[in-house]
DOTI-963106 format. One record per residue: residue in three letters; x, y, z of N, C-alpha, C in turn; residue number from 1. Coordinates in pm, 1 decimal, decimal comma. Example, Ala and Ser with C-alpha at 12.3 -4.5 7.8 and 13.67 -1.06 7.14 Angstrom:
BEGIN
rest	n.px	n.py	n.pz	ca.px	ca.py	ca.pz	c.px	c.py	c.pz	nr
Ala	1319,0	-569,0	780,0	1230,0	-450,0	780,0	1320,0	-330,0	780,0	1
Ser	1285,0	-225,0	708,0	1367,0	-106,0	714,0	1290,0	3,0	787,0	2
***
This chain:
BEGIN
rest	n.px	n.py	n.pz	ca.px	ca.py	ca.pz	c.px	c.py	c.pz	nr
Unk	-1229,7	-42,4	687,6	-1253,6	91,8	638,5	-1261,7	94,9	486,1	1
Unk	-1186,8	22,1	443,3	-1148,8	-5,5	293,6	-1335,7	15,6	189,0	2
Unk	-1412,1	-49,2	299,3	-1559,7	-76,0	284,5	-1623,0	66,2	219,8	3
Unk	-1602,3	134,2	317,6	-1663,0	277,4	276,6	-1603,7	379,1	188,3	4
Unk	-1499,5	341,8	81,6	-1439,9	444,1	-4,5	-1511,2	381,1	-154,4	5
Unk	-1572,9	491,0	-205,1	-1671,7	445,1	-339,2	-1539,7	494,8	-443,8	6
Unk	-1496,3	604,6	-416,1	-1350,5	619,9	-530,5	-1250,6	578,9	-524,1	7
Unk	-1195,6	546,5	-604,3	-1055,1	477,7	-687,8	-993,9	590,0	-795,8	8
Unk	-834,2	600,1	-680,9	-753,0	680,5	-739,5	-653,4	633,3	-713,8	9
Unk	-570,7	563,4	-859,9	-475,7	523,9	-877,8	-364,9	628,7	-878,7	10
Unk	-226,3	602,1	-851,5	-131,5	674,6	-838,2	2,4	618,8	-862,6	11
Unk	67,8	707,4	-942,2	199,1	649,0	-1034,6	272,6	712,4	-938,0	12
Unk	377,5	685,1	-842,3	459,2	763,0	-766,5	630,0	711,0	-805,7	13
Unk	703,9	824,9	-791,3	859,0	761,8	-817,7	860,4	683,9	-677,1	14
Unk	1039,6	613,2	-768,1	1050,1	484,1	-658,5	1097,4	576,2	-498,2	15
Unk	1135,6	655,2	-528,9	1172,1	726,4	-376,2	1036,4	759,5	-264,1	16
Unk	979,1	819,3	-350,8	774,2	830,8	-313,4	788,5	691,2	-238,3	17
Unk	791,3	602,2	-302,5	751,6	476,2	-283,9	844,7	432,7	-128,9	18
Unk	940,0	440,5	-139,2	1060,9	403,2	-6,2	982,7	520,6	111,1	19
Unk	959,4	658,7	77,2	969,3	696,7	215,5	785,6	669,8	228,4	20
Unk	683,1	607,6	164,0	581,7	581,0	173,2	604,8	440,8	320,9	21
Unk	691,1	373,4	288,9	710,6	262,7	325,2	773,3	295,5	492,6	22
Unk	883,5	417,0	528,6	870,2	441,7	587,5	829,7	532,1	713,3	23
Unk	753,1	584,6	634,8	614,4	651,4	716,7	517,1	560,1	759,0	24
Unk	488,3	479,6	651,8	402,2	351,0	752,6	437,6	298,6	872,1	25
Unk	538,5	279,8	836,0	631,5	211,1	951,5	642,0	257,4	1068,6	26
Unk	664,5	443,7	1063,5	660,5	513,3	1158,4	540,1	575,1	1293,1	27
Unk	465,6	524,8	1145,5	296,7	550,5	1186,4	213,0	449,4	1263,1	28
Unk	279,6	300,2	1255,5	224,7	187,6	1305,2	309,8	213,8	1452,9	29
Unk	482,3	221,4	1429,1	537,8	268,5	1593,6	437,7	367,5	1638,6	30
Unk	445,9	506,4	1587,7	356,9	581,9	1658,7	226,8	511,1	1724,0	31
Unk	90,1	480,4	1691,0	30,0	384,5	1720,5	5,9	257,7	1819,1	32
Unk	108,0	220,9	1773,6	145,3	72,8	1845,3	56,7	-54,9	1750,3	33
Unk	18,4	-17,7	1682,1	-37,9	-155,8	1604,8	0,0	-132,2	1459,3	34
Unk	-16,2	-277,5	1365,6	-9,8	-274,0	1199,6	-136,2	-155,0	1150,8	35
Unk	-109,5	-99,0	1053,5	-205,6	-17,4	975,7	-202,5	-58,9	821,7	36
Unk	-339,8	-105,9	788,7	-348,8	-141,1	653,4	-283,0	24,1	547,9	37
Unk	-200,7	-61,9	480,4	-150,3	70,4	319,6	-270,1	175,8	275,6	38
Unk	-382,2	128,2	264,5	-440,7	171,3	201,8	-494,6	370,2	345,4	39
Unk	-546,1	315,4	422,5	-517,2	391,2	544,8	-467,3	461,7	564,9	40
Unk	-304,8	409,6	566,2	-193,1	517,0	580,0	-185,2	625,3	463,1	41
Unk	-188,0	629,1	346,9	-212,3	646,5	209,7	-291,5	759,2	209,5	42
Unk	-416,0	683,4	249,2	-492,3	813,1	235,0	-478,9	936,5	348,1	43
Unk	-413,7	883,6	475,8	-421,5	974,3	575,3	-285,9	1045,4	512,8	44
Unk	-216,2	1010,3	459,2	-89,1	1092,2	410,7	-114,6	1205,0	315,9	45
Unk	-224,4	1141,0	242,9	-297,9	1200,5	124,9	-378,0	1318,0	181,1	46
Unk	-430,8	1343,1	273,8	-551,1	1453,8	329,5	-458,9	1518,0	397,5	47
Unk	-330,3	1515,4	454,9	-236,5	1590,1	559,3	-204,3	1650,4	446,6	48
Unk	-134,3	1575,8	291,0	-78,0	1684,5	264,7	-179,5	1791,3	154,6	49
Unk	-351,3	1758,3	170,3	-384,3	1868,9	147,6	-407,9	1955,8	264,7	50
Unk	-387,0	1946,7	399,1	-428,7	2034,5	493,3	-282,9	2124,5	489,2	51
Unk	-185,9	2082,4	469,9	-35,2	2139,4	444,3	12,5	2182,1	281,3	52
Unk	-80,2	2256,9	248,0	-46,8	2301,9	122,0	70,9	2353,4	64,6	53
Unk	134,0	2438,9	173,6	254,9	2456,8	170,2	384,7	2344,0	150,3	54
Unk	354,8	2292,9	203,1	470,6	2134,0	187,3	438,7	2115,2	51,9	55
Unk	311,7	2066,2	-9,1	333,8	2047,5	-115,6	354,2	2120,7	-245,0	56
Unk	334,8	2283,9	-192,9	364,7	2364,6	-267,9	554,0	2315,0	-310,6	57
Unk	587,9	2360,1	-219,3	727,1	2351,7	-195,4	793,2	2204,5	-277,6	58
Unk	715,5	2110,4	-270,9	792,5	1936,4	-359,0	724,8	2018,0	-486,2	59
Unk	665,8	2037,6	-531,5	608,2	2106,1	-687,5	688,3	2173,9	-733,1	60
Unk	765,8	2279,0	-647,2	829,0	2363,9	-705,7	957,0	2337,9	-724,4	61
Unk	1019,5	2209,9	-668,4	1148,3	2121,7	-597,6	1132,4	2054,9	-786,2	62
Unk	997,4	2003,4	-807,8	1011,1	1916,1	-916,3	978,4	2028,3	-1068,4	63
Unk	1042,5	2149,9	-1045,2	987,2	2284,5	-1158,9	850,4	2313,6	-1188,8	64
Unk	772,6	2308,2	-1087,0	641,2	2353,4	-1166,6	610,8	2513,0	-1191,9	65
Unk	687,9	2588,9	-1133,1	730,1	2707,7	-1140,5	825,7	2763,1	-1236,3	66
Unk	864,0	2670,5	-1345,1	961,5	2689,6	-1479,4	868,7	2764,9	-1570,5	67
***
């Protein structure tokens, strides 16, 4: 799949981002039943949480963007 993405968007995430990234993969390959390349999971994490705007409203406002 990796084949068909023409953009590159790098992303600085804290180390906690990073741990529960790790286990959502994890959770997502059980769900499944097979390995799922990072990049995959990533982005499917990435498009849920624009379909759930609210969730991410809510970590924005967790991290003051509302100050």
């Amino acid at each position: 799949m990796k084949d068909d993405r023409d953009d590159v968007h790098q992303l600085f995430v804290y180390e906690q981002t990073s741990e529960k990234e790790k286990s959502a993969r994890r959770a997502l390959e059980d769900r499944i039943g097979d390995d799922l390349y990072k990049l995959d999971v990533r982005e499917a994490i990435y498009l849920a949480g624009m379909q759930n705007l609210d969730d991410a409203e809510s970590i924005l406002r967790e991290w003051g963007a509302d100050i």
